[in-house]
Backbone as JSON, one array per atom type, in Angstrom:
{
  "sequence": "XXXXXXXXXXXXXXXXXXXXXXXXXXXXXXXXXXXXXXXXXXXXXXXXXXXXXXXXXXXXXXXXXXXXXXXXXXXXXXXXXXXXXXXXXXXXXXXXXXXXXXXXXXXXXXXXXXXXXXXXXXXXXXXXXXXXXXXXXXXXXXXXXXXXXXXXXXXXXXXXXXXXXXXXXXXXXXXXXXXXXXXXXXXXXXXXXXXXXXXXXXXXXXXXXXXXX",
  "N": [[143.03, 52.55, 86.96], [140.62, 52.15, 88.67], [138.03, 52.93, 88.46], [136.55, 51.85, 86.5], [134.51, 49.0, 86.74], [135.53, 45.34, 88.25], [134.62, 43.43, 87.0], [133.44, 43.57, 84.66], [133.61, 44.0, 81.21], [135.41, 46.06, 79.16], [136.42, 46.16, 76.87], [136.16, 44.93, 73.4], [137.32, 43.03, 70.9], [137.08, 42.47, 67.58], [136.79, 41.48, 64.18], [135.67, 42.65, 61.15], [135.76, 42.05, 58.17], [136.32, 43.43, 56.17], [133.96, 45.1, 56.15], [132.1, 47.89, 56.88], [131.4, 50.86, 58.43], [132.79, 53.88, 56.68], [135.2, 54.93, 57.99], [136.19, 52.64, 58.53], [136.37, 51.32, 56.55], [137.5, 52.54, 54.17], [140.18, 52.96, 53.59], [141.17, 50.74, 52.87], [142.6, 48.83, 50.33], [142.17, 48.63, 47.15], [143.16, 47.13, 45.23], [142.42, 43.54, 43.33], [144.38, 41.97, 44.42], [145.65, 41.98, 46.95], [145.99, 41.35, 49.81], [144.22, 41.77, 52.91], [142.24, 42.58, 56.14], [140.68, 43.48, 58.66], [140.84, 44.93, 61.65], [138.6, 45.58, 64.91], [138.85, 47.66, 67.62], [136.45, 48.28, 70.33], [135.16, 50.28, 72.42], [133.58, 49.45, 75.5], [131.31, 50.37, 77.88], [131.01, 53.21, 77.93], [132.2, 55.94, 79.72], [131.77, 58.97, 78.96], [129.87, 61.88, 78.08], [127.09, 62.69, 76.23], [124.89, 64.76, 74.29], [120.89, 65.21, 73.82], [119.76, 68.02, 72.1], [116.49, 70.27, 72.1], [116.06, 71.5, 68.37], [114.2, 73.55, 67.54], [111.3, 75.05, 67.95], [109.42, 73.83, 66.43], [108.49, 70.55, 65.82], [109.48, 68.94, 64.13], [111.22, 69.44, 63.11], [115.07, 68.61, 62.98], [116.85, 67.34, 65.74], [119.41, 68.27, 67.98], [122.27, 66.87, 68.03], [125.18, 65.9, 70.19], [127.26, 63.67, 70.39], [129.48, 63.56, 71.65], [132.12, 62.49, 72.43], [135.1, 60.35, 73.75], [135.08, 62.37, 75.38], [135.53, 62.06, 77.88], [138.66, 61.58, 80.15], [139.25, 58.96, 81.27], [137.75, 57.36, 79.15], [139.18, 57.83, 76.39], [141.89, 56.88, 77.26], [141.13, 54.06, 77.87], [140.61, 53.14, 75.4], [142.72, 53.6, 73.41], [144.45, 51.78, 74.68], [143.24, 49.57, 74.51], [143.22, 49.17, 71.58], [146.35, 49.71, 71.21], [146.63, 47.01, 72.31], [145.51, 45.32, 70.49], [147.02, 45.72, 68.09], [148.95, 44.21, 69.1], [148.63, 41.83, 69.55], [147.75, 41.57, 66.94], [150.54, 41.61, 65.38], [152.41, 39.95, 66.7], [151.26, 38.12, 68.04], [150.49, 34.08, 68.08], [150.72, 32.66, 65.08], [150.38, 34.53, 63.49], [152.09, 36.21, 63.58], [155.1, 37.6, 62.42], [154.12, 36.95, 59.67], [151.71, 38.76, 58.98], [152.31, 42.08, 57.54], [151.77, 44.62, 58.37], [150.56, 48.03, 59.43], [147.83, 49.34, 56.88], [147.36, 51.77, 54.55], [150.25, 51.31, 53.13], [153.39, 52.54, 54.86], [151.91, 53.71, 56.27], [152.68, 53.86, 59.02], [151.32, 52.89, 61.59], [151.78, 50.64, 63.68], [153.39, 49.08, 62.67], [156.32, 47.06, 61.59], [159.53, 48.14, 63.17], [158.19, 51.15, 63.01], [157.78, 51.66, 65.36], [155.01, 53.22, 67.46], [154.16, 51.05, 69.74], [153.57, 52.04, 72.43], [150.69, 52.85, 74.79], [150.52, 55.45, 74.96], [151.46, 56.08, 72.34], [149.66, 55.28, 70.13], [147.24, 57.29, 71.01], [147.37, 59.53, 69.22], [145.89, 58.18, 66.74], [143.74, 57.46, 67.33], [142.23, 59.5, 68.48], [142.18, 60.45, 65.96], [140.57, 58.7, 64.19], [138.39, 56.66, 65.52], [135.25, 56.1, 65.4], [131.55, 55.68, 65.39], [129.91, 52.62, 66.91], [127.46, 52.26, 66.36], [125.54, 51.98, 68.87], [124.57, 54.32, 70.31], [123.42, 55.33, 73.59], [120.4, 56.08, 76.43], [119.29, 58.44, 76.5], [116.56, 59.2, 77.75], [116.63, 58.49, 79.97], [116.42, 56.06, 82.92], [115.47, 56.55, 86.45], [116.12, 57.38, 89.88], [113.06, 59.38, 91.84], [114.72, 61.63, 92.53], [116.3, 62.23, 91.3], [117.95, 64.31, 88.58], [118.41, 63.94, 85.8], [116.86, 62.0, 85.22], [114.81, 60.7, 83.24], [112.95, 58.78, 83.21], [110.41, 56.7, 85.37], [111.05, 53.88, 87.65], [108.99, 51.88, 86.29], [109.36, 52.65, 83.52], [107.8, 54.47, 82.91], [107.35, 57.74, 81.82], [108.06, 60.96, 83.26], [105.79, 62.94, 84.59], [104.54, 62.67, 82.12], [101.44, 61.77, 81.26], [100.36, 58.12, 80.53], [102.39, 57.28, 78.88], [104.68, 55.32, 77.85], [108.28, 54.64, 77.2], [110.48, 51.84, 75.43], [112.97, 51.35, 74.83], [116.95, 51.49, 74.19], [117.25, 53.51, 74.95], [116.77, 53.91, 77.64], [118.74, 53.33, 79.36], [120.33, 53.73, 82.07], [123.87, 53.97, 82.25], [125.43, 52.5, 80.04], [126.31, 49.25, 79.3], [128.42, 46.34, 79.37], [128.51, 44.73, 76.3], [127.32, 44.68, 73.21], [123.67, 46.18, 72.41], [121.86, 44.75, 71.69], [120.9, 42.18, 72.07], [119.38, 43.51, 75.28], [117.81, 45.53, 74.28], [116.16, 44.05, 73.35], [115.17, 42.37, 76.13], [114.37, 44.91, 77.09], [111.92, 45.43, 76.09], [110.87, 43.34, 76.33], [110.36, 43.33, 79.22], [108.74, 45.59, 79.42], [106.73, 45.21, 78.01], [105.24, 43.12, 80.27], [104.95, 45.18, 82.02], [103.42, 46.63, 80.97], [100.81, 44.72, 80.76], [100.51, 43.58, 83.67], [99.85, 46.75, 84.31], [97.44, 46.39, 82.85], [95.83, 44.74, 84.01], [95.21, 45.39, 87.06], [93.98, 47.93, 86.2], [91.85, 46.78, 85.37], [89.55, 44.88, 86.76], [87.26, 43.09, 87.07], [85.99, 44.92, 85.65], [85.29, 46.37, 81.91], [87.87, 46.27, 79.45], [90.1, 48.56, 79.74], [93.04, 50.11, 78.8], [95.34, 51.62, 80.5], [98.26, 53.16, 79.81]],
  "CA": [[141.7, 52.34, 86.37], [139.7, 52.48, 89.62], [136.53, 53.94, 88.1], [136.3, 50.06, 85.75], [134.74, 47.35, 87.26], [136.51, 44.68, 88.03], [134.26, 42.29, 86.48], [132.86, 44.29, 83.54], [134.1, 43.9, 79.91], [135.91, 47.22, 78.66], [136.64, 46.62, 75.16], [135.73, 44.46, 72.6], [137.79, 42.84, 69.53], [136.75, 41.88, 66.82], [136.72, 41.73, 62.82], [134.42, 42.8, 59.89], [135.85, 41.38, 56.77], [136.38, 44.64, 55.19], [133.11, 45.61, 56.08], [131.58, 48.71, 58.01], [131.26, 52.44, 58.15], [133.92, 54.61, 56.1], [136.68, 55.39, 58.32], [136.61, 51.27, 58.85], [137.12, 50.7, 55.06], [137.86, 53.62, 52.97], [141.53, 52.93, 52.95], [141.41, 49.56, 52.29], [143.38, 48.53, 49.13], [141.34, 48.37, 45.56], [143.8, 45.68, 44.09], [142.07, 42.51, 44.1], [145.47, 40.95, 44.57], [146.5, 42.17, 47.66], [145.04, 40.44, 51.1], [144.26, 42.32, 54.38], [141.88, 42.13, 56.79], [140.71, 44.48, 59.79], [139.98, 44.46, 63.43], [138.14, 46.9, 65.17], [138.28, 47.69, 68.93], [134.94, 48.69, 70.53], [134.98, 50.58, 73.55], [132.32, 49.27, 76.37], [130.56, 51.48, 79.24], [132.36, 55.03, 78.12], [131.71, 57.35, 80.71], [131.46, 60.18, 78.21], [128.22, 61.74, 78.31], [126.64, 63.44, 75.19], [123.67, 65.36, 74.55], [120.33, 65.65, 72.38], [118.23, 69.23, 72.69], [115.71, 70.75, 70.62], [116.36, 72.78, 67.78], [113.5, 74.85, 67.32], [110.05, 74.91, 68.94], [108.87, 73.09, 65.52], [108.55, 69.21, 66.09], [109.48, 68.13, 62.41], [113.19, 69.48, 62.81], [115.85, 67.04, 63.65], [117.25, 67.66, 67.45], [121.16, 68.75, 67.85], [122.82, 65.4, 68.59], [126.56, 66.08, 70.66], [127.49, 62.33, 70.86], [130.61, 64.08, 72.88], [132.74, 60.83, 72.6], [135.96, 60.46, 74.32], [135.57, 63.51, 76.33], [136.01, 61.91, 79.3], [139.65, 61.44, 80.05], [139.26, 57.17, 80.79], [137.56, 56.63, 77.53], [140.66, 57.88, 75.85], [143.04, 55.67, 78.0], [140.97, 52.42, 77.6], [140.69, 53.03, 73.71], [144.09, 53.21, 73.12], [145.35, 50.62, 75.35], [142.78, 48.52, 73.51], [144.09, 49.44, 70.28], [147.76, 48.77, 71.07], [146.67, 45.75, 72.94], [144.8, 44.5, 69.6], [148.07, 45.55, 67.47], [150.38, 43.51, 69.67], [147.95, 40.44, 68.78], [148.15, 41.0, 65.65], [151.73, 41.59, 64.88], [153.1, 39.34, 67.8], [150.44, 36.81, 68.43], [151.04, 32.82, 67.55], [150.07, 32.33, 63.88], [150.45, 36.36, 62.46], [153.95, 37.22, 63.53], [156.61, 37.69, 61.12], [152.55, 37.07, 58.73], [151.5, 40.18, 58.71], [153.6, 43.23, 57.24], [152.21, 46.17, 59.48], [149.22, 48.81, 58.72], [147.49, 49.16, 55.07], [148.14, 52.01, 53.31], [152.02, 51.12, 53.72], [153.81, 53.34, 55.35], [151.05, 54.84, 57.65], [153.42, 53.83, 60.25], [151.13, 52.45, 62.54], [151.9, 48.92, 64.3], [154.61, 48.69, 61.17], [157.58, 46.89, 62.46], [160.23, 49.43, 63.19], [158.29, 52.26, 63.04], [156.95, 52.8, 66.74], [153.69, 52.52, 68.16], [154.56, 50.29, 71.1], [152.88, 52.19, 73.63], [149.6, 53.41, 74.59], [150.6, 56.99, 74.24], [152.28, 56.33, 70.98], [148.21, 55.42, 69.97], [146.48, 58.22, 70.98], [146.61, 60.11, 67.9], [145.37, 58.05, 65.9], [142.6, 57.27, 67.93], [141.53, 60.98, 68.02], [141.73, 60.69, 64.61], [139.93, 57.36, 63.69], [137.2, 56.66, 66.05], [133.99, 56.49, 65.41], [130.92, 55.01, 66.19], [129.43, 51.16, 66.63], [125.91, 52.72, 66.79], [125.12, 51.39, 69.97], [124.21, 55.07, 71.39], [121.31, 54.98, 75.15], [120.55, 57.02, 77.43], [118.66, 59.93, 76.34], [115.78, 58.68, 78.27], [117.25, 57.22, 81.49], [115.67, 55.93, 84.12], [116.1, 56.66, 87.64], [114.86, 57.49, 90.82], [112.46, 60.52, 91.43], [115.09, 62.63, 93.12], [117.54, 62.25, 90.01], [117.15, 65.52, 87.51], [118.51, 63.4, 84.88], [116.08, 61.3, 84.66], [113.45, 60.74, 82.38], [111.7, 57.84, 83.38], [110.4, 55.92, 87.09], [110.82, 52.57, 87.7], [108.03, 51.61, 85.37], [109.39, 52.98, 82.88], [106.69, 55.61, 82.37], [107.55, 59.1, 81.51], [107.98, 61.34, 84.32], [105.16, 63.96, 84.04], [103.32, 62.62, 80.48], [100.8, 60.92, 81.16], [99.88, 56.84, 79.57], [103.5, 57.08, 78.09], [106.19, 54.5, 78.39], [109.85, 54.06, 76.84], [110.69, 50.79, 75.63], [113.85, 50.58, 73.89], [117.81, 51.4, 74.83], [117.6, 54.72, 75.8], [116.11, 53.93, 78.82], [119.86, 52.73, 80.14], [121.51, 55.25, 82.52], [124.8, 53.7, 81.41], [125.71, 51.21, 78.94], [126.55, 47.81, 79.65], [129.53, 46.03, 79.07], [128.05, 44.45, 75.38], [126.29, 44.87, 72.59], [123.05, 46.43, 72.72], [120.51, 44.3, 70.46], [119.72, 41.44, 73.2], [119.49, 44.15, 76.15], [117.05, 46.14, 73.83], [114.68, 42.8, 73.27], [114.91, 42.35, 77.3], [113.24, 45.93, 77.84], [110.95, 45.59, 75.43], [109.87, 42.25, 77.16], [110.04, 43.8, 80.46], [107.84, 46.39, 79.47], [104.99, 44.01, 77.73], [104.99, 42.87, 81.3], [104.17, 46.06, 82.68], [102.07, 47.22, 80.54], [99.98, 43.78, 81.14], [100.67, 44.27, 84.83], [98.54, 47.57, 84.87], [96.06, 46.72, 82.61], [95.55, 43.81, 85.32], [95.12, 45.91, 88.31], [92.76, 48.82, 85.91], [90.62, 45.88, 84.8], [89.52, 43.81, 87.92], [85.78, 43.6, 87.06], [85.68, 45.9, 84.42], [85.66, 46.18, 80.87], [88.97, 46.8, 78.7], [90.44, 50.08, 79.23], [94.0, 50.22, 79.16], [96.45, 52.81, 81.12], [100.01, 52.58, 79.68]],
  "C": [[140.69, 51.91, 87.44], [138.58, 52.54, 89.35], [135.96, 52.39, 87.29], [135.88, 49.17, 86.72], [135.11, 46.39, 86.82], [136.15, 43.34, 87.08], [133.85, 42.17, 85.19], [133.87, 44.13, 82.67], [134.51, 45.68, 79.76], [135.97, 47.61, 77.08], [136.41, 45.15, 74.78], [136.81, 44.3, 71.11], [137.48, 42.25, 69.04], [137.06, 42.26, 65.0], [135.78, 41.8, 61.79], [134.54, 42.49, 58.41], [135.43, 42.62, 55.64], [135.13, 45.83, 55.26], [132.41, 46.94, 57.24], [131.66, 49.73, 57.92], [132.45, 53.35, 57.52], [135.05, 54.48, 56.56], [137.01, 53.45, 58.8], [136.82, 50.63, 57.62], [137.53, 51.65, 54.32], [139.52, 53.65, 52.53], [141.89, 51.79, 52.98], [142.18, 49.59, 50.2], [142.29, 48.16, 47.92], [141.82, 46.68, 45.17], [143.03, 44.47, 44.81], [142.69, 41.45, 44.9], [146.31, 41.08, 46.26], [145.37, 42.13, 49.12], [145.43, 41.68, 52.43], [142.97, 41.79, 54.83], [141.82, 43.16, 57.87], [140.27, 44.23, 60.98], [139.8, 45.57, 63.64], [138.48, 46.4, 67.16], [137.6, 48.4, 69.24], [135.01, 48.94, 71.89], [133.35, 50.13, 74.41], [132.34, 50.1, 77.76], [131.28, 52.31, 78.95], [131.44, 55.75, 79.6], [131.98, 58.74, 80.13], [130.27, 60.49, 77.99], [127.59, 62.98, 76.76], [125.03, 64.11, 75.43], [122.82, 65.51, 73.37], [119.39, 66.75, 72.75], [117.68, 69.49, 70.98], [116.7, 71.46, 69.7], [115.8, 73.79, 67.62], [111.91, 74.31, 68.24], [109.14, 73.93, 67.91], [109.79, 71.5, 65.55], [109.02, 68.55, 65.35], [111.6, 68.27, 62.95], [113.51, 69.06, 64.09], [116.51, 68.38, 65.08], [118.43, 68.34, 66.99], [121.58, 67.51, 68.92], [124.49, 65.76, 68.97], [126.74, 64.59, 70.77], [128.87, 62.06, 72.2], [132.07, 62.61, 73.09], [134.03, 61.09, 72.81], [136.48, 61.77, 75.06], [136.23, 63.0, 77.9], [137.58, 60.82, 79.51], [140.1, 59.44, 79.52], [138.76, 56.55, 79.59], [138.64, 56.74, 77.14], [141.51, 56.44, 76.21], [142.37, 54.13, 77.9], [141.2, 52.02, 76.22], [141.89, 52.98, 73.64], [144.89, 52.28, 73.3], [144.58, 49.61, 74.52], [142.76, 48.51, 71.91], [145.1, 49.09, 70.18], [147.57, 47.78, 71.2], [146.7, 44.34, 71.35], [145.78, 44.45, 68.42], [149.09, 44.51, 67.9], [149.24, 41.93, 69.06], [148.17, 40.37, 67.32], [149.65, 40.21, 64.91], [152.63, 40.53, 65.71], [152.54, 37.73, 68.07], [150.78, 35.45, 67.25], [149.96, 32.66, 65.96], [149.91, 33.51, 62.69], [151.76, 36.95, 62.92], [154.72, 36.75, 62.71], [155.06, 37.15, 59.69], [153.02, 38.55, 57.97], [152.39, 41.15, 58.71], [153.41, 44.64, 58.15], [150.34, 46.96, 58.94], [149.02, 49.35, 57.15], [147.18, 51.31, 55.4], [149.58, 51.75, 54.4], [152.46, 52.01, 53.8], [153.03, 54.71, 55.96], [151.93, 55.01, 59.06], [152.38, 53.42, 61.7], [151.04, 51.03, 63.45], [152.81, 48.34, 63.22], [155.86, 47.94, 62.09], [158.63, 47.98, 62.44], [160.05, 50.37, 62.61], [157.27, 52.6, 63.95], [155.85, 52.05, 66.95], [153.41, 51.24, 68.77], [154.26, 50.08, 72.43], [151.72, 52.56, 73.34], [149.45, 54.36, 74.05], [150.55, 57.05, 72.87], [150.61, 56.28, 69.87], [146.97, 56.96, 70.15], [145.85, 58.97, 70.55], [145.63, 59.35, 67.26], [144.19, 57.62, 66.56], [141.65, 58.52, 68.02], [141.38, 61.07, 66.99], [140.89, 59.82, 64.01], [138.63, 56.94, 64.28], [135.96, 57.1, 65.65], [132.82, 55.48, 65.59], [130.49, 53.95, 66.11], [127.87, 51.55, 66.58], [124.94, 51.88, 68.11], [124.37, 52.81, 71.18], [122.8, 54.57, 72.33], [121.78, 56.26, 75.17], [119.69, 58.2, 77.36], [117.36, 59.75, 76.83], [115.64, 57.58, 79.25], [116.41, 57.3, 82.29], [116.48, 55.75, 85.05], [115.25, 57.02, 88.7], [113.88, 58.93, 91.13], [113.63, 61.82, 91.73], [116.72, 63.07, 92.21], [116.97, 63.14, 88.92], [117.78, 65.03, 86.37], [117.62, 62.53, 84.43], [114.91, 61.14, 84.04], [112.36, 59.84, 83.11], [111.5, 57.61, 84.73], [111.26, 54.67, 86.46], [109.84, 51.43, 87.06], [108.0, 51.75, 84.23], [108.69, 54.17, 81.83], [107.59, 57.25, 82.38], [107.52, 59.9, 82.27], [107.17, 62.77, 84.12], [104.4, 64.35, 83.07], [102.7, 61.58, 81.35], [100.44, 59.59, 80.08], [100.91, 57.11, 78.16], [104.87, 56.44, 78.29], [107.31, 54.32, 77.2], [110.23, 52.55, 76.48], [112.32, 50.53, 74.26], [115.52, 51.1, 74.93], [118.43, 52.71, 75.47], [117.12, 54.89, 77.01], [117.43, 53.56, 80.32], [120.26, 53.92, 80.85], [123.07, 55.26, 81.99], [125.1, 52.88, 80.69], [126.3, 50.36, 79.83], [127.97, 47.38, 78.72], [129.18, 44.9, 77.7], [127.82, 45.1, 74.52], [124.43, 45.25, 72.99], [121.32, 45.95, 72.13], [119.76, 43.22, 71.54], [119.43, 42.56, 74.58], [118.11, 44.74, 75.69], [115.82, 44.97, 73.51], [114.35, 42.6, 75.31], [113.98, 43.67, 77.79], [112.25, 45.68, 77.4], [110.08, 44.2, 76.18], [109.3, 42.29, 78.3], [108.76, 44.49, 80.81], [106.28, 45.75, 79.02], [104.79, 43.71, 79.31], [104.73, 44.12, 82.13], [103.36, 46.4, 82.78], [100.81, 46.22, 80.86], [99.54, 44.0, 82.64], [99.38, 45.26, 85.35], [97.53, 47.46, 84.17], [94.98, 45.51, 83.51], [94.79, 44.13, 86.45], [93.77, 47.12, 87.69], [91.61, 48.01, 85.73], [89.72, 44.73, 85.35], [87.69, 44.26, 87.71], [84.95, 44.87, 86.34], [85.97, 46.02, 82.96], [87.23, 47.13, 80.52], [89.07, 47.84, 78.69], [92.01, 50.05, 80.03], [94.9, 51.61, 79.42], [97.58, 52.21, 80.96], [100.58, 53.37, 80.03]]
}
């Protein structure tokens, strides 16, 4: 795992109390009588890269969103390992071993006691099959330097080629960060008030109000 820094967060565990997008409750148990409980692991910085293009030359219709997710080989391999990792806590860890009976519906066979899923590999499937997203997508409006053809923005965050148009939210990341993306997304937005102040500073030196954003 070379390509990981060494200091950077990878994955993320945590629990939602039944709560969260379909494939994170839909096979939860009806009966009121019968107790579970879920953890999720949350991949951080994928290096899978997705894509949004037009669809038509008309502005109204929605883009074509590829979110492309676990194409790139190391996503795979961190997800999984942080999947088993988060099974062996469960089933193993001080205060839920010999607890907990295994994965809900019974006899899914996954993290069940004697029936497997031990290793990373042994994960894999179901990770191709289960995954999906924390809605944390960036990027589709990265900034970088001028000589980068990915990039959307400068260093200013301005638009490369529109004129008195700046970016201020989390698509402005080239790659994700090892977090959540809700305080990161208040930091640009603060950054950018300070820009925008910035130049209307430097347009307005002895002149009335006319702002260039």
């Amino acid at each position: 795992m070379s390509l990981l820094p060494s200091k950077q967060p990878n994955i993320e565990l945590f629990t939602t109390e039944c709560y969260g997008g379909p494939k994170q409750y839909d096979k939860f148990p009806a009966n009121p009588n019968t107790h579970v409980f879920s953890i999720i692991a949350e991949l951080f910085s994928p290096h899978s890269r997705g894509s949004v293009t037009l669809s038509s030359k008309d502005g109204r219709a929605n883009p074509v969103v590829d979110c492309n997710y676990l194409d790139h080989p190391l996503d795979m391999l961190v997800l999984s390992e942080g999947v088993r990792f988060a099974n062996e806590i469960i089933m193993n860890g001080a205060g839920t071993k010999g607890i907990i009976k295994g994965s809900w519906p019974e006899g899914l066979g996954y993290g069940t006691p004697g029936e497997g899923f031990t290793t990373r590999e042994d994960w894999v499937p179901y990770v191709k099959e289960h995954a999906t997203t924390c809605y944390h997508a960036a990027g589709t409006c990265a900034m970088g330097k001028g000589d980068n053809p990915m990039a959307v923005l400068d260093n200013k965050l301005r638009v490369r080629g529109v004129a008195n148009l700046r970016v201020a939210d989390c698509s402005i990341m080239p790659t994700l960060h090892g977090g959540h993306t809700q305080m990161p997304a208040y930091g640009i937005g603060e950054k950018c008030a300070d820009l925008i102040k910035e130049t209307w500073s430097m347009n307005n030196m002895g002149q009335g109000l006319h702002a260039v954003l």
